[in-house]
C-alpha positions as CSV (number, residue, x, y, z in Angstrom):
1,X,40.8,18.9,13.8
2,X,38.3,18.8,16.5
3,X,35.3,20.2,14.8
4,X,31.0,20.0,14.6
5,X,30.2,18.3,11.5
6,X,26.9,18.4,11.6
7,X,26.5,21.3,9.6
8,X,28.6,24.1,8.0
9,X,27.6,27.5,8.9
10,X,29.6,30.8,8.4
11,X,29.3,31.0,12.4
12,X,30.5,27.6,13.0
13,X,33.5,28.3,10.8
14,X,34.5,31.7,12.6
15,X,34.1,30.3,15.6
16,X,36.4,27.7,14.4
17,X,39.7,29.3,16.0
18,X,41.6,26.5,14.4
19,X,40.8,27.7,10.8
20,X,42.0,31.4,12.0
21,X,39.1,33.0,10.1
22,X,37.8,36.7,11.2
23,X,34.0,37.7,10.8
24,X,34.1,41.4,9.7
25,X,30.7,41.1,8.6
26,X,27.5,38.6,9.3
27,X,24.3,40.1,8.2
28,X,21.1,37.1,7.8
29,X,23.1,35.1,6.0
30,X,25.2,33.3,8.7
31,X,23.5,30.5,9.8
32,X,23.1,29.4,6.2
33,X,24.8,25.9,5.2
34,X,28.1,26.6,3.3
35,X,29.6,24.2,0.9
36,X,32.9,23.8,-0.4
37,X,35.6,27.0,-1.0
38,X,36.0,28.3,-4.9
39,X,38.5,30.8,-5.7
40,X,38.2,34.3,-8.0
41,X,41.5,35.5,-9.0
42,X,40.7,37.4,-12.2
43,X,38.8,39.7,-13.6
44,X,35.3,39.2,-15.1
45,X,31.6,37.8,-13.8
46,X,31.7,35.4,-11.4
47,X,31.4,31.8,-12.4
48,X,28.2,29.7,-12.3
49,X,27.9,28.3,-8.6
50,X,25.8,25.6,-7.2
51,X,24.8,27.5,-4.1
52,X,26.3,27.8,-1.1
53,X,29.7,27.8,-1.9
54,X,32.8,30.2,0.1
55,X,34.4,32.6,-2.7
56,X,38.1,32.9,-1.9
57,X,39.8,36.0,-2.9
58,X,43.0,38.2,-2.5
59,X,41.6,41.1,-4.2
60,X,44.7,41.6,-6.2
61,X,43.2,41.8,-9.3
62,X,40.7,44.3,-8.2
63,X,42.7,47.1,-5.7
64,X,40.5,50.1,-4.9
65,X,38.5,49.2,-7.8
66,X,35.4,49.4,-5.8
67,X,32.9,49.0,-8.6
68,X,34.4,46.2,-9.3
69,X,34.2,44.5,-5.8
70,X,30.3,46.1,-5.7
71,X,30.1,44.0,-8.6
72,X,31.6,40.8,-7.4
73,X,29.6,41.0,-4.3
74,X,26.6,41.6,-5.6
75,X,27.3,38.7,-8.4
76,X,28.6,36.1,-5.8
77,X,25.3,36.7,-3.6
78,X,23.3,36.4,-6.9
79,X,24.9,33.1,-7.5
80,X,23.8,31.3,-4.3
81,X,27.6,32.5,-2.4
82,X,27.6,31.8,1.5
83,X,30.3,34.3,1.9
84,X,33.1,36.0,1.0
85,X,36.4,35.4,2.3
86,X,39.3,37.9,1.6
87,X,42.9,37.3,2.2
88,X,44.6,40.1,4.0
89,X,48.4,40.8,4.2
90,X,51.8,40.2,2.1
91,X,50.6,39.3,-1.4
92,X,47.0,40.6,-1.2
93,X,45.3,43.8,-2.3
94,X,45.2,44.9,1.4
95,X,47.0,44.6,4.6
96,X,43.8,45.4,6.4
97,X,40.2,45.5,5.4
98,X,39.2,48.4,4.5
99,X,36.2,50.4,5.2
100,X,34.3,50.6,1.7
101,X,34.5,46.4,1.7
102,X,33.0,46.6,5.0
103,X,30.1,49.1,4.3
104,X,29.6,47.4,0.9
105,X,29.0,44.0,2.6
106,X,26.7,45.5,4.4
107,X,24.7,47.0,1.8
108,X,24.8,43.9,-0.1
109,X,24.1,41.5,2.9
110,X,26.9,38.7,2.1
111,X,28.5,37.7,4.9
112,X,32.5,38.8,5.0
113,X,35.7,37.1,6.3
114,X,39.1,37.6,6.7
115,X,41.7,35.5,6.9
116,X,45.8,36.2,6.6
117,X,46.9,35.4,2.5
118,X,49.3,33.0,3.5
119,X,47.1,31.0,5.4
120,X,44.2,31.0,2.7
121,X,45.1,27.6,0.8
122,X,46.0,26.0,4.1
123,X,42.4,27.3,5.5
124,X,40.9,26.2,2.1
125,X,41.9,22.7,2.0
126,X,40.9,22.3,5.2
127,X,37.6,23.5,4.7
128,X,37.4,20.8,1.8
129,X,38.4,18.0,3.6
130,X,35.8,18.8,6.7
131,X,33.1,18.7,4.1
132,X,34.6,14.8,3.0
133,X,35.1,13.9,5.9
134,X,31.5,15.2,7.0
135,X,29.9,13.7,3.9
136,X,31.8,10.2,5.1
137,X,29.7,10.7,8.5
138,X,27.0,11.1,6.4
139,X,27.0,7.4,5.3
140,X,28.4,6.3,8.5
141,X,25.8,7.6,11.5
142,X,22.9,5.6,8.8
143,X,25.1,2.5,9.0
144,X,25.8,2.4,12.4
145,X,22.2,3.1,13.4
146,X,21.3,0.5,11.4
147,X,23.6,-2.1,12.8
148,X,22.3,-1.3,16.0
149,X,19.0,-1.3,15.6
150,X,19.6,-4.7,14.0
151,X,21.4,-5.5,17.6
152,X,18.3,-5.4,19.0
153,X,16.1,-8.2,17.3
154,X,19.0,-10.4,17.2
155,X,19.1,-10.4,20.9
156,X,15.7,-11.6,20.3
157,X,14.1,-7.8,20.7
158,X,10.3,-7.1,21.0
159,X,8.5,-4.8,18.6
160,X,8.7,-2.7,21.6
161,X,12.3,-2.9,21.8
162,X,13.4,-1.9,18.3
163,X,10.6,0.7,18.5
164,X,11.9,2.1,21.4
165,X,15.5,2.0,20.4
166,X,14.4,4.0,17.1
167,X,13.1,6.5,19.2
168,X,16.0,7.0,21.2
169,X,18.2,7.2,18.7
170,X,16.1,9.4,16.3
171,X,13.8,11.0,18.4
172,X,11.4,10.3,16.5
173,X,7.5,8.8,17.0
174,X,7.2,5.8,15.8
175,X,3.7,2.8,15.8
176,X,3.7,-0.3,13.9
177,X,0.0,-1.6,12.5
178,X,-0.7,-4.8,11.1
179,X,-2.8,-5.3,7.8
180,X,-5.8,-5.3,9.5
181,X,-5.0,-1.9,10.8
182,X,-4.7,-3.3,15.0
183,X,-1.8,-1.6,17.1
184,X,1.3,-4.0,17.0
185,X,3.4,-1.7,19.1
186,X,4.3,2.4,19.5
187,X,7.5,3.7,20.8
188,X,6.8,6.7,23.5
189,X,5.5,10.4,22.2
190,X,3.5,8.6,19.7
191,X,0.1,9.9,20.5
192,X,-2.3,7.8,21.9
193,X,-5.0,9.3,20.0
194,X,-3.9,8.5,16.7
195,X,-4.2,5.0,16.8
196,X,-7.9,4.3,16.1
197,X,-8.2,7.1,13.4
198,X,-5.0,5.6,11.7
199,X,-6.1,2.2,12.2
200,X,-9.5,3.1,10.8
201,X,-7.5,4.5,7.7
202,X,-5.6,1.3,7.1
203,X,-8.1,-1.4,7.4
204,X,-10.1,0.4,4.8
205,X,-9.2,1.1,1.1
206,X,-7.1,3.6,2.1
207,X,-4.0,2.1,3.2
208,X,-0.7,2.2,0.8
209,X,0.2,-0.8,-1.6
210,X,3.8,-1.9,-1.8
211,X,5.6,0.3,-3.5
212,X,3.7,3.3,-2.1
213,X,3.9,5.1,1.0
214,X,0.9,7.9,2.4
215,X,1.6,11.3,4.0
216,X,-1.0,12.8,6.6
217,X,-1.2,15.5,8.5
218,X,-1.8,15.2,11.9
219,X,-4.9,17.3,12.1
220,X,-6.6,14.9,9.3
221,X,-6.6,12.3,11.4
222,X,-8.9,14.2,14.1
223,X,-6.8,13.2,17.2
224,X,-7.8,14.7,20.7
225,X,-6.2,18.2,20.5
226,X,-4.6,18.2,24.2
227,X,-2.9,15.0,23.2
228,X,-1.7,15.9,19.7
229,X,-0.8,20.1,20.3
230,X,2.8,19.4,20.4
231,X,2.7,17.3,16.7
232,X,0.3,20.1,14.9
233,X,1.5,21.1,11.5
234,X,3.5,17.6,11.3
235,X,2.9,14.7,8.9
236,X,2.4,11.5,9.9
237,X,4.9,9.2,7.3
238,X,3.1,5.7,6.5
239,X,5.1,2.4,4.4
240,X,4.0,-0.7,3.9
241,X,6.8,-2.9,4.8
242,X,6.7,-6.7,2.9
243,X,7.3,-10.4,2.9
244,X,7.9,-11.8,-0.4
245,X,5.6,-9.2,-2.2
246,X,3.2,-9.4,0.4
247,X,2.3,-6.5,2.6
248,X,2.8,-7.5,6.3
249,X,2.2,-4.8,8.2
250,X,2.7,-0.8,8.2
251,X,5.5,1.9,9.8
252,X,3.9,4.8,10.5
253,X,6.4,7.8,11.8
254,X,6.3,10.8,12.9
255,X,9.2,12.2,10.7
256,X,11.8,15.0,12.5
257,X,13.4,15.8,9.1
258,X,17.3,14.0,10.0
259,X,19.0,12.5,7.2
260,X,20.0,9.4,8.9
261,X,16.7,8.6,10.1
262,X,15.8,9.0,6.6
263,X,18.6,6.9,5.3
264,X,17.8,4.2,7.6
265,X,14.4,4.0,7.7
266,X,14.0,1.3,5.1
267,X,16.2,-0.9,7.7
268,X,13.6,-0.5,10.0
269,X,10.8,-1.8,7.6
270,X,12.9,-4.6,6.9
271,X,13.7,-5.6,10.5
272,X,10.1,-5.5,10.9
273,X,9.3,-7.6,8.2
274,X,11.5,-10.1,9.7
275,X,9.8,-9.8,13.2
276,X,6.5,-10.4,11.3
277,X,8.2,-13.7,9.7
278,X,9.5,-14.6,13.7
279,X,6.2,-14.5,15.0
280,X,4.3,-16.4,12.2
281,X,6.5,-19.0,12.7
282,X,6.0,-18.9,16.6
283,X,2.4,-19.1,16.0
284,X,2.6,-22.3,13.7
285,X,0.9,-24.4,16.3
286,X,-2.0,-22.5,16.7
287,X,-2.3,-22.8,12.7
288,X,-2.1,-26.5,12.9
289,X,-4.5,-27.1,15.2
290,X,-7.2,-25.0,13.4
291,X,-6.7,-27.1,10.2
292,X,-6.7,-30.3,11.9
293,X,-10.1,-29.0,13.4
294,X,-11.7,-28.1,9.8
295,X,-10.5,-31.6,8.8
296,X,-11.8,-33.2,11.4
297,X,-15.3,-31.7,11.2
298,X,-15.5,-32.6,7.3
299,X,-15.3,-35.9,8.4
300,X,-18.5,-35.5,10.8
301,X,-21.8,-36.1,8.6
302,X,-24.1,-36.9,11.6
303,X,-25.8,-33.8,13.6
304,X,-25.3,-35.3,16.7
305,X,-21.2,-35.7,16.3
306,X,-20.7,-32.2,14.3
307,X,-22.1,-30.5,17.5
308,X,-20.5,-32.5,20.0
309,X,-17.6,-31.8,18.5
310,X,-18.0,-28.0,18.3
311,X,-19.4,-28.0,21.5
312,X,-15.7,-29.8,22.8
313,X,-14.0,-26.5,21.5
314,X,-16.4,-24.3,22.9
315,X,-18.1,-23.4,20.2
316,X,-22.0,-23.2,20.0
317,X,-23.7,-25.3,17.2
318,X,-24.8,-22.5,14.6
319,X,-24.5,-22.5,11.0
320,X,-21.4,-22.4,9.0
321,X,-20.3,-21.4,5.4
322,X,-17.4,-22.5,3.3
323,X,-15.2,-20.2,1.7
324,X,-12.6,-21.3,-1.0
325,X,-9.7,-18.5,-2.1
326,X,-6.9,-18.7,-4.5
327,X,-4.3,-16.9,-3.4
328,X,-1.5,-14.9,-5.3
329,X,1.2,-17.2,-3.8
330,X,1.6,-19.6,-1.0
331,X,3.2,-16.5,1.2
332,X,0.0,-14.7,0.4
333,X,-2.1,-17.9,1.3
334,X,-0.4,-17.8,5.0
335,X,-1.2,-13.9,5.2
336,X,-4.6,-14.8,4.2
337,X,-4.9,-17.9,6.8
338,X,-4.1,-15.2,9.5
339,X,-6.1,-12.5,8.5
340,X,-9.0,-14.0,7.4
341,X,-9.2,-16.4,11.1
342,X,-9.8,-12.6,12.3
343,X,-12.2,-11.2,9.6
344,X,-14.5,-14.4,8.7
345,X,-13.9,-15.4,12.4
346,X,-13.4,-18.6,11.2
347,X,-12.1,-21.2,13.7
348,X,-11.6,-24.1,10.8
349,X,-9.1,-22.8,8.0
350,X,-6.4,-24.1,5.9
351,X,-4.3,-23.2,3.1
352,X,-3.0,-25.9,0.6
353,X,-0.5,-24.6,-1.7
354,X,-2.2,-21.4,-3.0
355,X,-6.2,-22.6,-2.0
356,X,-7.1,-20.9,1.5
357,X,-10.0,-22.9,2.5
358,X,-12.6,-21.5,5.6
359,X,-15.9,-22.4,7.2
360,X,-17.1,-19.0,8.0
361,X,-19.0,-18.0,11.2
362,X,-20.6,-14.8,9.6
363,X,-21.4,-13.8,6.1
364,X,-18.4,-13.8,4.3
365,X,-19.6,-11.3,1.4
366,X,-19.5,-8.0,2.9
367,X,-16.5,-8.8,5.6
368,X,-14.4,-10.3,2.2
369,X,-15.7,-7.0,0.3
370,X,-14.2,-4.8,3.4
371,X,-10.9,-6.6,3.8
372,X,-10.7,-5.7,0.0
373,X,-9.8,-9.1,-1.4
374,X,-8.8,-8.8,-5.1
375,X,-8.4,-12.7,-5.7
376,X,-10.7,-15.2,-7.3
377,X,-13.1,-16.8,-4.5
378,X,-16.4,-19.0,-4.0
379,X,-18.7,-18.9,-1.6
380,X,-20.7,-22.2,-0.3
381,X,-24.2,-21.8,0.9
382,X,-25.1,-21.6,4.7
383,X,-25.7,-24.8,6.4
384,X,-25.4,-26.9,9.6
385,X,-22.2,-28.0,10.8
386,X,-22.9,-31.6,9.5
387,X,-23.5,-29.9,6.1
388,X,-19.8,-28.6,6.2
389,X,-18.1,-30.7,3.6
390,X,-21.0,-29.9,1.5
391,X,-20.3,-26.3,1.6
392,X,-17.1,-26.3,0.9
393,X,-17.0,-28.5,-2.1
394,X,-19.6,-25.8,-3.4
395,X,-17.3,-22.9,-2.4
396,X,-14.5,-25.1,-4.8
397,X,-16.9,-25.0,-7.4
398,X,-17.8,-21.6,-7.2
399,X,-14.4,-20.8,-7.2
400,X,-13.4,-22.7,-10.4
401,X,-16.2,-19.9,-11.9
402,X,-15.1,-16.7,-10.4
403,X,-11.3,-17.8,-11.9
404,X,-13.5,-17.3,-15.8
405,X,-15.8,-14.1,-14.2
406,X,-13.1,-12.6,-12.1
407,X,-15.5,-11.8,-9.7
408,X,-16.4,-13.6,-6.6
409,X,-19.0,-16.0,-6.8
410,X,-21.8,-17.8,-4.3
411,X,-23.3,-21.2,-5.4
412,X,-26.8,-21.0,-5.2
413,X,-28.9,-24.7,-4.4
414,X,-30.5,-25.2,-7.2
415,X,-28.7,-23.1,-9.5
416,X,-26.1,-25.2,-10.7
417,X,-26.3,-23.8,-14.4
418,X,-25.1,-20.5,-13.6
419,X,-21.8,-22.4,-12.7
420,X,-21.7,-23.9,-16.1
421,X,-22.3,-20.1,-17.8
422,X,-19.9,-18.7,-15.6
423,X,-17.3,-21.5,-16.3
424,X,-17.4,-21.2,-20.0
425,X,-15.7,-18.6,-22.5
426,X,-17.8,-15.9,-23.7
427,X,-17.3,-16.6,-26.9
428,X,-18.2,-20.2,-26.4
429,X,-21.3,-19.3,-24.7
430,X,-22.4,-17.2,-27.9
431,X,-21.2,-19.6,-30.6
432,X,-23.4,-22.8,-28.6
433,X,-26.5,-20.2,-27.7
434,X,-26.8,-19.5,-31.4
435,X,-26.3,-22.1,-32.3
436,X,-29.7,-23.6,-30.6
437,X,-32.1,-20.7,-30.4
438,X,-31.2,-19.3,-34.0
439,X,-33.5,-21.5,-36.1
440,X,-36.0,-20.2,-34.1
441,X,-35.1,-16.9,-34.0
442,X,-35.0,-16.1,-38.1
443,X,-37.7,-17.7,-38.6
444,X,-41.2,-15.5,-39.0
445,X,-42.3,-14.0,-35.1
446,X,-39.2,-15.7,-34.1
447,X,-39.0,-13.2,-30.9
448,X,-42.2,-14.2,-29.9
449,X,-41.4,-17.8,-30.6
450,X,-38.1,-17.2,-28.1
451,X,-40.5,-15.5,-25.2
452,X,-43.1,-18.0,-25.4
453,X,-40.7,-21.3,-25.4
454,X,-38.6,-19.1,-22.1
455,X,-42.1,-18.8,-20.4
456,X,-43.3,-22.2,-20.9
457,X,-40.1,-23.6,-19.4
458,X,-40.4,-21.1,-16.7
459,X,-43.7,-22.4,-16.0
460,X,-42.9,-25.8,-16.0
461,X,-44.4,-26.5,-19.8
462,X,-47.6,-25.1,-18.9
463,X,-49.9,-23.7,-21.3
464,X,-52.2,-22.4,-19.6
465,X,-49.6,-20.8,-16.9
466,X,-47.4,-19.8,-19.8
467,X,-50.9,-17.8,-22.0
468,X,-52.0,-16.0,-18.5
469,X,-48.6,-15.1,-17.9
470,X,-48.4,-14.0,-21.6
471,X,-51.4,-12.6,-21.7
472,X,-53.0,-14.5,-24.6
473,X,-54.8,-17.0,-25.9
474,X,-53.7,-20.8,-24.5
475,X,-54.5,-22.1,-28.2
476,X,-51.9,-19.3,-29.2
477,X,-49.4,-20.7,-27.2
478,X,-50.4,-24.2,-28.2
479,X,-49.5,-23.2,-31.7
480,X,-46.8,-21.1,-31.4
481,X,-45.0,-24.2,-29.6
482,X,-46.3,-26.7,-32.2
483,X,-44.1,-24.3,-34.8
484,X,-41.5,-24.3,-32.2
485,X,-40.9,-28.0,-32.3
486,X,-41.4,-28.4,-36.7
487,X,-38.5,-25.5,-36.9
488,X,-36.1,-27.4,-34.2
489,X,-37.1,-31.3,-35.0
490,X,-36.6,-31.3,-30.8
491,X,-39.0,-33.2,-28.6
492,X,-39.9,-31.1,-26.3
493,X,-41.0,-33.7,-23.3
494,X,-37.3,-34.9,-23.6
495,X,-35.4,-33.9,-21.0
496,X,-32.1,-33.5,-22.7
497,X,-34.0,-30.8,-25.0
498,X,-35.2,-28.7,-22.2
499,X,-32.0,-28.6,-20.8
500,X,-30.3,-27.7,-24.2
501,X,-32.7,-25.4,-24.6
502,X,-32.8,-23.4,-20.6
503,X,-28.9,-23.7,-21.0
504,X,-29.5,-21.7,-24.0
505,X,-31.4,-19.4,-22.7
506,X,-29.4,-18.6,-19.8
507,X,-26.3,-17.8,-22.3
508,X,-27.9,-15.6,-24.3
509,X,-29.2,-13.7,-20.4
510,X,-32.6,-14.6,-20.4
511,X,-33.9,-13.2,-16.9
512,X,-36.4,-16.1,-14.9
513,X,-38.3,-12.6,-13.8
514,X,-41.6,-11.3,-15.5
515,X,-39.4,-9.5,-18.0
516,X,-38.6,-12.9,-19.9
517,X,-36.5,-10.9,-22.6
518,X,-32.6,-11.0,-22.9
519,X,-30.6,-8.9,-20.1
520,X,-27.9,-6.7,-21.4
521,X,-27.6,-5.2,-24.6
């Protein structure tokens, strides 16, 4: 039966000549979608529908009962009915429809047909088996779209091409973004002047995690009003799409509301997760060059060499800082490699295993903060290029710290002990700091003991430094350390003590400002 399956309509069906269906009456109702036929045959309310259903009747059981048919019309339309259909002829109430039906369809507003009572069953089941057939179609047109979408990247396909073939087969708008938020592709009628304020959107904070998708309107996005007027009042549809867990890029559409475009639509994340995979593997070479280069320059301790050799690549001699990240996984490591050779623009990176190593061009802290990276990482201090393989093993040291604080963490020259208190447990750090400064601190004035021994090792076991800074007396702090040393037994020129001690200290959040007392609670 030749027929539009699209959708099912009242209109669609009288128009149908095959189905040999008579409108009598239409009213508002008759470009509603209509479901499958359900027969009344006896007397009583009419059964619990699921909307959109067409009541089949004879009428038999009714005759000229018209407060009965007032109240099967009215009930039917109460219980989501598309129509009424009403068998006329040999067997039925009626040969023809008469005029009361007529004006109470009208007064009701349920659309009425007629069709001849021998035919109803025969119109009935055919009714029933356009909707399966139609609800087949359903699955089909997603499947087939997807095949041939898929059609295109194996014929080795652009991002332009599959875009362009989703368009033309959806009609709808469609840009791909990567995870820095730049413009991988757009198929046509996807407004120019979305692009930056979407692109904005996803290289900040903002963007969807796997597992989450983001719907804006097109006015949010404060596009360029000449460009965007015929897409006003529409959303803008954004997914992550993924490669092992890891986000890759994003699908951003401009939905039109069809089902198969709906149905299919994770296909086309998929097939551009695999494009994403294609073209990491097409730029392998570039990847091994730039970790051949950071090796290379580790290797160059001399100022002379290091900057020759930058200047070979054509890149100018300035200062360089390592960066050390331990990636999720090794497919998050090569996301990383990629994104961060844009972000730190960083010409020397590697990734071995889960470690992302970097010599950064500019300062790593705020771009890493931007990028929102949620993984352990140390930063090296800044330093020539002959200095590089010093930075970096400080970056691998600060990392090994920000794995305990779970915050990123810079090594500071000089500073090597706040590695050690960041390193250890907490609970270690408290057990070994009382263990040292608690003689001292129970015993009588022990807080003043605890300032005065801080100070006098900030002021390098002065006591003349450590009583102006104090405020008091030198002889004071003469005898306050004399007490110091009877309560601990510790010689207090030995090096090994002072370093017990400053350790100690520094656990317990000592500040080295003018404030010597304990930070924190």
């Amino acid at each position: 039966m030749a027929f539009d399956k699209g959708m099912f309509t009242v209109t669609k069906l009288a128009m149908a000549k095959e189905l040999g269906l008579r409108m009598a009456h239409g009213g508002t109702g008759v470009d509603r979608a209509v479901g499958i036929p359900f027969a009344i045959e006896r007397h009583g309310p009419v059964p619990e529908l699921h909307g959109g259903e067409l009541v089949f009747t004879s009428g038999r059981h009714l005759g000229e009962d018209w407060a009965a048919w007032t109240a099967l019309l009215t009930e039917a339309k109460a219980a989501g009915a598309a129509g009424l259909i009403i068998g006329l002829g040999s067997g039925a109430a009626f040969e023809a429809l008469p005029a009361e039906l007529l004006r109470l369809a009208g007064e009701i507003d349920l659309p009425l047909l007629t069709a001849d009572s021998a035919e109803i069953g025969r119109i009935a089941h055919a009714v029933t088996g356009l909707h399966a057939e139609s609800q087949r179609d359903a699955y089909r047109r997603p499947l087939e779209l997807q095949m041939e979408i898929t059609a295109i990247v194996a014929r080795g396909g652009s991002f332009g091409d599959l875009l362009a073939g989703w368009r033309q087969r959806t009609n709808e708008p469609v840009a791909v973004f990567d995870r820095l938020g730049r413009v991988m592709s757009r198929s046509t009628a996807f407004p120019a002047s979305l692009l930056a304020p979407l692109g904005k959107r996803l290289a900040s904070h903002e963007a969807p995690r796997l597992g989450e998708h983001l719907n804006l309107s097109v006015t949010t996005l404060e596009a360029e009003p000449d460009v965007v007027s015929a897409h006003t009042g529409q959303m803008v549809e954004i997914f992550p799409f993924a490669g092992n867990d890891t986000v890759r890029g994003f699908c951003v559409r401009i939905p039109t509301g069809q089902e198969t475009a709906e149905l299919a639509a994770p296909a086309l994340r998929s097939l551009l997760a695999l494009e994403f995979e294609r073209l990491w593997f097409l730029d392998e070479s570039a990847r091994r060059k730039r970790a051949e280069r950071f090796a290379r320059l580790l290797t160059l301790t001399e100022p002379g060499s290091a900057r020759t050799f930058l200047r070979s690549i054509g890149m100018n001699s300035g200062t360089l800082r390592g960066v050390s990240i331990e990636a999720r996984n090794e497919t998050h490591a090569e996301v990383l490699v990629d994104d961060l050779a844009v972000v730190l623009a960083a010409p020397f990176i590697r990734h071995r295993h889960r470690i992302v190593e970097c010599l950064a061009t500019v300062d790593p802290r705020q771009a890493l903060a931007d990028y929102g990276l949620d993984v352990p990482t140390g930063i090296g201090t800044r330093g020539a290029p002959e200095h590089s393989a010093r930075s970096i093993r400080q970056a691998a040291l600060a990392l090994e710290a920000s794995r305990r604080a779970g915050t990123p963490i810079e090594y500071v020259d000089g500073a090597s002990h706040e590695f050690l208190i960041n390193a250890a447990p907490s609970d270690y750090l408290e057990s070994f700091s009382a263990a040292v400064l608690a003689p001292i601190e129970i015993s009588r004035g022990g807080e003043a003991l605890l300032r005065t021994l801080h100070t006098w090792l900030l002021e390098r076991r002065s006591i003349e430094a450590t009583a102006e800074r104090m405020g008091v007396h030198r002889h004071t702090i003469r005898n306050r350390m004399q007490r110091i040393v009877q309560i601990t037994g510790h010689d207090l020129d030995g090096i090994d003590a002072q370093t017990e001690l400053w350790l100690a200290f520094k656990a317990r959040g000592f500040r080295d400002g003018t404030d010597t007392s304990p930070s924190g609670p």
